[in-house]
DOFI-870920 format. One record per residue (C-alpha): residue in three letters; x, y, z. Coordinates in steps of 0.02 Angstrom, whole numbers, padded with zeros to 5 digits, always signed. Example, Ala and Ser with C-alpha at 12.3 -4.5 7.8 and 13.67 -1.06 7.14 Angstrom:
BEGIN
ALA+00615-00225+00390
SER+00684-00053+00357
//
This chain:
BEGIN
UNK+00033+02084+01426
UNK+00177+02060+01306
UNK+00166+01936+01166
UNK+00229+01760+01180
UNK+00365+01781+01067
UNK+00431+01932+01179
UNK+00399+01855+01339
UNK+00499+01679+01345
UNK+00629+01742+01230
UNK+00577+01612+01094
UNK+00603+01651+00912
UNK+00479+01600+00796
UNK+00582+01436+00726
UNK+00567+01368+00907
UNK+00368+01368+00861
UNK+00394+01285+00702
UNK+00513+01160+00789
UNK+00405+01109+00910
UNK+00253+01083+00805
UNK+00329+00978+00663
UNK+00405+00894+00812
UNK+00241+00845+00883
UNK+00164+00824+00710
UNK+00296+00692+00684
UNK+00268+00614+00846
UNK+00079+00599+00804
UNK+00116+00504+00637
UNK+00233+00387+00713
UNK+00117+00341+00827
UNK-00026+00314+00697
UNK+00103+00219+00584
UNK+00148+00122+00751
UNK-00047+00083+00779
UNK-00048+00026+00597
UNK+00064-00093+00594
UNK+00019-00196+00750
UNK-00109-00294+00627
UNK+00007-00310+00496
UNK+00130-00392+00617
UNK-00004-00488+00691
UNK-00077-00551+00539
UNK+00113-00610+00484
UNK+00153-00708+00649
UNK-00002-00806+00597
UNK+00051-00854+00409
UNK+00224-00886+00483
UNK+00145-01015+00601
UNK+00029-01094+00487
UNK+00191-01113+00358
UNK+00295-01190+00483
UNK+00114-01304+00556
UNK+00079-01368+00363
UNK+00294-01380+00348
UNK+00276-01502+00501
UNK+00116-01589+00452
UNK+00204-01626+00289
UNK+00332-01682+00346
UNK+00262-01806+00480
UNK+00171-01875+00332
UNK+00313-01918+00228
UNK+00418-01983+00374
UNK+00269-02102+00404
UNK+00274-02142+00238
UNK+00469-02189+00264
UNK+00411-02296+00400
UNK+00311-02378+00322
UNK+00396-02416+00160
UNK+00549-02454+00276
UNK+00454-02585+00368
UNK+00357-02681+00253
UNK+00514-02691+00144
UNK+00623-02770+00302
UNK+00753-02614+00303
UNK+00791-02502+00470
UNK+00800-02356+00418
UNK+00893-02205+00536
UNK+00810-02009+00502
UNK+00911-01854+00556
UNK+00803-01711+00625
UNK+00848-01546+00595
UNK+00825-01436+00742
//
């Protein structure tokens, strides 16, 4: 039987090629796997940030409300969207 090398007409940089090729592929797909939590875990803290950013400021336009009424004075608010 001849050798491999012989036999498809390959040199041995096609070899190398496709290894480091697939060894590249591999740690993409690890990084890729690694980073799912990472993204996860930041689409939380992002949501919590803009939960508390709301909360707070529901509070202090209650507050405005408040003040606005028991002083007498109508008051307009803008919301940014």
């Amino acid at each position: 039987m001849k050798d491999k090398l012989v036999k498809t007409g390959h040199r041995k940089f096609y070899y190398r090629l496709q290894t480091t090729l697939v060894a590249f592929a591999f740690a993409l797909v690890v990084v890729l796997f690694a980073a799912i939590p990472i993204a996860i875990t930041y689409r939380l803290a992002v949501a919590n940030a803009a939960a508390e950013s709301s909360k707070n400021s529901t509070e202090e336009n209650s507050e405005k409300v408040e003040s606005s009424s028991s002083s007498g004075e109508i008051e307009t608010q803008s919301f940014d969207l």
